[in-house]
C-alpha positions in Angstrom: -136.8 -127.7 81.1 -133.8 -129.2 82.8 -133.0 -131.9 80.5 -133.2 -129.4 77.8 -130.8 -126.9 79.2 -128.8 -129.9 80.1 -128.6 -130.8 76.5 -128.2 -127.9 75.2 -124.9 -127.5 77.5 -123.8 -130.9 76.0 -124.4 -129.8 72.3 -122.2 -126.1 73.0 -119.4 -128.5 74.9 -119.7 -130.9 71.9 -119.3 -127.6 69.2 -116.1 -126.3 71.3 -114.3 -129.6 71.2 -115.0 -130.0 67.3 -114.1 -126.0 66.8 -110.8 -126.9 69.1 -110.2 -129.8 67.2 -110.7 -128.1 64.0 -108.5 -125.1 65.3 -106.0 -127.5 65.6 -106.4 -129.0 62.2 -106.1 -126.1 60.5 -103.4 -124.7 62.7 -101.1 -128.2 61.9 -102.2 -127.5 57.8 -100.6 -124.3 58.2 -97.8 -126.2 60.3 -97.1 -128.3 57.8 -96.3 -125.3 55.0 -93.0 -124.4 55.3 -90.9 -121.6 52.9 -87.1 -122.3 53.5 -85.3 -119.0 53.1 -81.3 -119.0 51.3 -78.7 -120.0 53.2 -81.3 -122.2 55.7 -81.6 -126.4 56.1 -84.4 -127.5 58.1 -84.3 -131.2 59.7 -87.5 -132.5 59.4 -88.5 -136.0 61.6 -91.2 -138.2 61.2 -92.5 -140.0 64.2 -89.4 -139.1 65.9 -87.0 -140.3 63.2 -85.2 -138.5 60.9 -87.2 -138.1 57.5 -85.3 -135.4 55.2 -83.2 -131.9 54.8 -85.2 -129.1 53.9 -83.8 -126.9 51.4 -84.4 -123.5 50.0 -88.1 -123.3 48.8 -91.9 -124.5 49.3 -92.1 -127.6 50.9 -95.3 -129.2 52.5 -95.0 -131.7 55.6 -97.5 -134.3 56.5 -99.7 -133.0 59.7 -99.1 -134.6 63.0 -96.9 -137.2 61.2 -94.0 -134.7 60.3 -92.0 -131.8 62.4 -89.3 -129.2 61.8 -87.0 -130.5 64.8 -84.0 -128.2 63.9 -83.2 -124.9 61.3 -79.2 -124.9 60.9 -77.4 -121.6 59.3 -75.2 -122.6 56.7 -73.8 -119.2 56.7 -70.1 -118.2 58.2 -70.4 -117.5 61.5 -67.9 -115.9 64.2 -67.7 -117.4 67.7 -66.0 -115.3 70.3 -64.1 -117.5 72.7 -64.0 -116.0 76.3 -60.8 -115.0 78.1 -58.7 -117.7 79.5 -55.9 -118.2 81.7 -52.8 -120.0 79.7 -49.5 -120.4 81.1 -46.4 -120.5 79.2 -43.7 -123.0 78.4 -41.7 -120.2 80.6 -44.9 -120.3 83.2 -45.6 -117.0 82.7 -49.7 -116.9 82.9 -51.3 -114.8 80.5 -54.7 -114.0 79.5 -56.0 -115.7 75.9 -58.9 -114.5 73.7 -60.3 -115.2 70.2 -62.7 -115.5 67.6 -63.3 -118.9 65.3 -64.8 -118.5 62.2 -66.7 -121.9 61.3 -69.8 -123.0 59.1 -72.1 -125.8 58.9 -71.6 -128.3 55.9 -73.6 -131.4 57.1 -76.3 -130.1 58.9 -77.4 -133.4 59.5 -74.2 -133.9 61.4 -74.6 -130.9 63.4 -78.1 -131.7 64.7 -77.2 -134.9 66.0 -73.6 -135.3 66.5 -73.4 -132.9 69.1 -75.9 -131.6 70.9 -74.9 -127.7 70.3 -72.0 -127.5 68.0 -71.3 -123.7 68.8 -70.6 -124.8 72.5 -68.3 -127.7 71.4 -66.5 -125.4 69.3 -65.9 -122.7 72.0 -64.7 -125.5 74.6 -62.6 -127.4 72.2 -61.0 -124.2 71.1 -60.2 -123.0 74.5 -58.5 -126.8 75.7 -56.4 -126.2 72.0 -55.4 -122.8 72.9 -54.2 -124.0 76.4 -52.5 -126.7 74.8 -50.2 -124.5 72.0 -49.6 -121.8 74.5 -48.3 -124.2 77.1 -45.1 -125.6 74.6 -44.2 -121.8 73.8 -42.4 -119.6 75.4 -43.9 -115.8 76.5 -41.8 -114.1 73.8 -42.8 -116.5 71.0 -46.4 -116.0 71.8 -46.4 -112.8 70.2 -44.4 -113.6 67.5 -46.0 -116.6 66.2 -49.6 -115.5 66.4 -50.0 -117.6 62.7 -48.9 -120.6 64.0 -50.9 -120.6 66.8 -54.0 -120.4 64.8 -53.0 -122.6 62.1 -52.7 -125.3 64.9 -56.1 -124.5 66.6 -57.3 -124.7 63.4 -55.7 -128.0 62.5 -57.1 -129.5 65.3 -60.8 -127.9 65.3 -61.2 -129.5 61.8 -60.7 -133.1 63.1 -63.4 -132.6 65.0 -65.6 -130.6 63.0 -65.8 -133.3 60.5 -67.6 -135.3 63.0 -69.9 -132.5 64.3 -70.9 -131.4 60.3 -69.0 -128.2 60.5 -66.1 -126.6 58.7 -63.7 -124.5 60.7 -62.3 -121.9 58.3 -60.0 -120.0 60.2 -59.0 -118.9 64.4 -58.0 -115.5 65.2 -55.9 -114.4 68.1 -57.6 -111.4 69.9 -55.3 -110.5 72.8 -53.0 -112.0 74.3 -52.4 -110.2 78.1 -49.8 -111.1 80.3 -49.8 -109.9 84.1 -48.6 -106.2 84.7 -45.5 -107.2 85.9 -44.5 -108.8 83.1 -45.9 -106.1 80.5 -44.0 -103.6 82.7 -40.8 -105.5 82.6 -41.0 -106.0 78.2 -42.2 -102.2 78.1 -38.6 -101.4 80.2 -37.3 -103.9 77.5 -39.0 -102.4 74.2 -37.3 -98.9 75.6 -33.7 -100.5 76.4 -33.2 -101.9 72.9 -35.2 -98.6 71.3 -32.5 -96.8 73.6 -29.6 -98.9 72.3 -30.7 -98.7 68.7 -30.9 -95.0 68.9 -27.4 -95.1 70.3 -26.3 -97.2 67.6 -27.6 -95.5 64.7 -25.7 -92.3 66.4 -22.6 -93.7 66.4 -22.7 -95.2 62.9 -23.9 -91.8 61.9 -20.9 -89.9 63.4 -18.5 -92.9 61.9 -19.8 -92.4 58.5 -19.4 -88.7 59.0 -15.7 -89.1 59.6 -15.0 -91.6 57.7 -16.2 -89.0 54.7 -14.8 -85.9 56.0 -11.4 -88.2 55.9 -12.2 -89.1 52.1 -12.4 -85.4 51.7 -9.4 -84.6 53.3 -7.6 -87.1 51.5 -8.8 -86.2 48.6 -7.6 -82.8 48.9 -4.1 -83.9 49.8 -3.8 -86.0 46.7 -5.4 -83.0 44.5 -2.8 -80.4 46.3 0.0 -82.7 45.9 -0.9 -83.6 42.4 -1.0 -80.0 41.6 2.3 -79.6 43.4 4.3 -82.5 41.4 2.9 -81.1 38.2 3.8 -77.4 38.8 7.4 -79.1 39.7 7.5 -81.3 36.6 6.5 -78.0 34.4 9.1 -75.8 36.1 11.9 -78.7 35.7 11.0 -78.9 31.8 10.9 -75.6 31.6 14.3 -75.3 32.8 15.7 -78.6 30.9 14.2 -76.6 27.5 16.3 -73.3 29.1 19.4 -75.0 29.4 18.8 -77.3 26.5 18.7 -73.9 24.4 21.4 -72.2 25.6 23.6 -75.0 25.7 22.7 -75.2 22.0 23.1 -71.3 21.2 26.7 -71.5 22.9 27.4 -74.5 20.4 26.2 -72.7 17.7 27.9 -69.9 18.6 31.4 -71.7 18.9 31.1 -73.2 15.5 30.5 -70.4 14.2 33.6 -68.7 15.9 35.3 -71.6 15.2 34.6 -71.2 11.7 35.4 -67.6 11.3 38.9 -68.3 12.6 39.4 -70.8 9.9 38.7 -68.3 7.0 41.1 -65.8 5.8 42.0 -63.2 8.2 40.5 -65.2 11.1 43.3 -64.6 12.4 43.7 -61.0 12.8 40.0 -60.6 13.5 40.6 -62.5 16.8 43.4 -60.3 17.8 41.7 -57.5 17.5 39.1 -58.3 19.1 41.1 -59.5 22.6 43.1 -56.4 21.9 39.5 -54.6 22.2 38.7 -56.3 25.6 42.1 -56.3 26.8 42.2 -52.0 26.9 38.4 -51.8 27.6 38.6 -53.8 30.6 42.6 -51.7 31.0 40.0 -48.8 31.1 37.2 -49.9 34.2 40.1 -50.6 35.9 41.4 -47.1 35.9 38.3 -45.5 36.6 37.9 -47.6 39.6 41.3 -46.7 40.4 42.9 -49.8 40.9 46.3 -51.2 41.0 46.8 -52.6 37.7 50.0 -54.9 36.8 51.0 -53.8 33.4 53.3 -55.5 31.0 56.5 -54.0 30.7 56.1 -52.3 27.1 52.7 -51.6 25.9 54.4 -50.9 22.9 54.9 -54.8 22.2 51.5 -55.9 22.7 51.0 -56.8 19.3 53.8 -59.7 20.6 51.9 -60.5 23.9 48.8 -61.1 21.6 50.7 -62.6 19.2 52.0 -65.1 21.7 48.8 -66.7 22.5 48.4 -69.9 20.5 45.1 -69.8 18.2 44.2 -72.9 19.2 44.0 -72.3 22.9 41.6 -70.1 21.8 39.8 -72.1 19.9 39.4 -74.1 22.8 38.3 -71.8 25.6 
């Protein structure tokens, strides 16, 4: 009875190492069935040596000979590189973060160039970052964010072609310098605000007198124009005035000069200074007034008669 319990022990110990070993068998058969999803690469060593890239797809591996020893991403990934300390051409110390944007183009390269790429890439970015912030002044720092990057960049992607990887672009997160700085380019920012504000007041009020000048101007020039026109219209009026008269008095005189010439010119002359000789004789007496007569009044035919026609042709 005990050497058949005995045996029987040994059979159940023999039927658990076969099922293990079976177990394992069927466990490395479903091992060795791998589906590679989009966007995946899986490194897949033989013996310990590399055998092949894994693509998208069904693929079937040898058991116990083959293994999946790595699954890069070829997708774009973002890495976050940690605050630093930098100091400044100016040595101003200030606080640098980011975020590099890289992917895996030789995954090949990236399983066994470096031993963890994402590492490298934070490291190598930090000691870059360092490096351009310490040959630019504080006030440049902010201003040439793009060059900063462009030079992280530039010197990521040496490296990366060694480690497989493509470095597509660095972004500059925040750049903090200490309070007393930031206090000092906030008193800064509100100066020039402050001065700009005062020059845009003063240009304002320069432009305003400068066109209520024009307008004044203006004016003058308008009222004086209006003046020297009203002027030049009154002095032609007047030149026409005197231009007419002057030419009705001519008229007039040839005329008279003329009549005198016909027939009984003469006469008609006399009379007519006869007429404003005793009508003038007349005012005088109203307004009694001493009046210096000739001697005889009886002879004025002769005082008349005296006068020389062509004296008064003339007057």
């Amino acid at each position: 009875m005990d050497e058949l319990s005995s045996g029987g022990f040994i059979t159940y110990i023999n039927l658990g190492v076969w099922g293990i070993c079976f177990g394992i068998l069927i466990l490395q058969f479903f091992r060795s069935i791998r589906v590679v999803p989009t966007a995946k690469a899986y490194i897949v060593e033989r013996l310990g040596k590399y055998s092949r890239t894994l693509g998208p797809g069904f693929h079937a591996l040898l058991p116990f000979l083959d293994r999946v020893a790595f699954i890069q991403d070829l997708r774009e990934m973002s890495i976050t590189v940690p605050p630093q300390v930098c100091f400044t051409k100016d040595n101003v110390q200030v606080e640098v973060d980011g975020v590099i944007y890289i992917s895996v183009v030789d995954p090949v390269a990236a399983s066994y160039g470096i031993d963890d790429y994402l590492v490298g890439t934070i490291q190598l970015g930090q000691t870059t970052t360092r490096s351009v912030i310490g040959t630019l002044e504080l006030d440049r720092t902010f201003e040439e964010r793009d060059i900063i990057s462009s030079k992280i960049v530039e010197v990521l992607s040496e490296a990366g072609q060694l480690w497989g990887i493509r470095v597509h672009r660095y972004e500059i997160k925040n750049i903090v310098p200490p309070t007393t700085v930031k206090n000092a380019m906030e008193k800064q920012v509100t100066a020039e605000r402050e001065r700009r504000a005062i020059i845009a007041t003063a240009e304002g009020e320069k432009e305003s007198r400068i066109s209520r000048s024009i307008g004044m101007k203006t004016e003058l020039i308008n009222l004086s124009e209006g003046e020297m026109t009203r002027r030049i219209n009154e002095a032609e009026g007047k030149a026409s005035e005197i231009q007419s008269i002057a030419e009705a008095t001519a008229d007039s005189i040839e005329k008279l000069a003329d009549a005198i010439t016909q027939q009984g010119g003469d006469d008609a002359v006399r009379l007519q200074l006869s007429q404003k000789f005793l009508t003038q004789l007349g005012y005088l007496a109203k307004a009694e007034t001493s009046v210096l007569l000739p001697a005889d009044l009886t002879r004025l035919d002769e005082l008349l008669g005296s006068l020389h026609l062509d004296d008064v042709k003339a007057g």
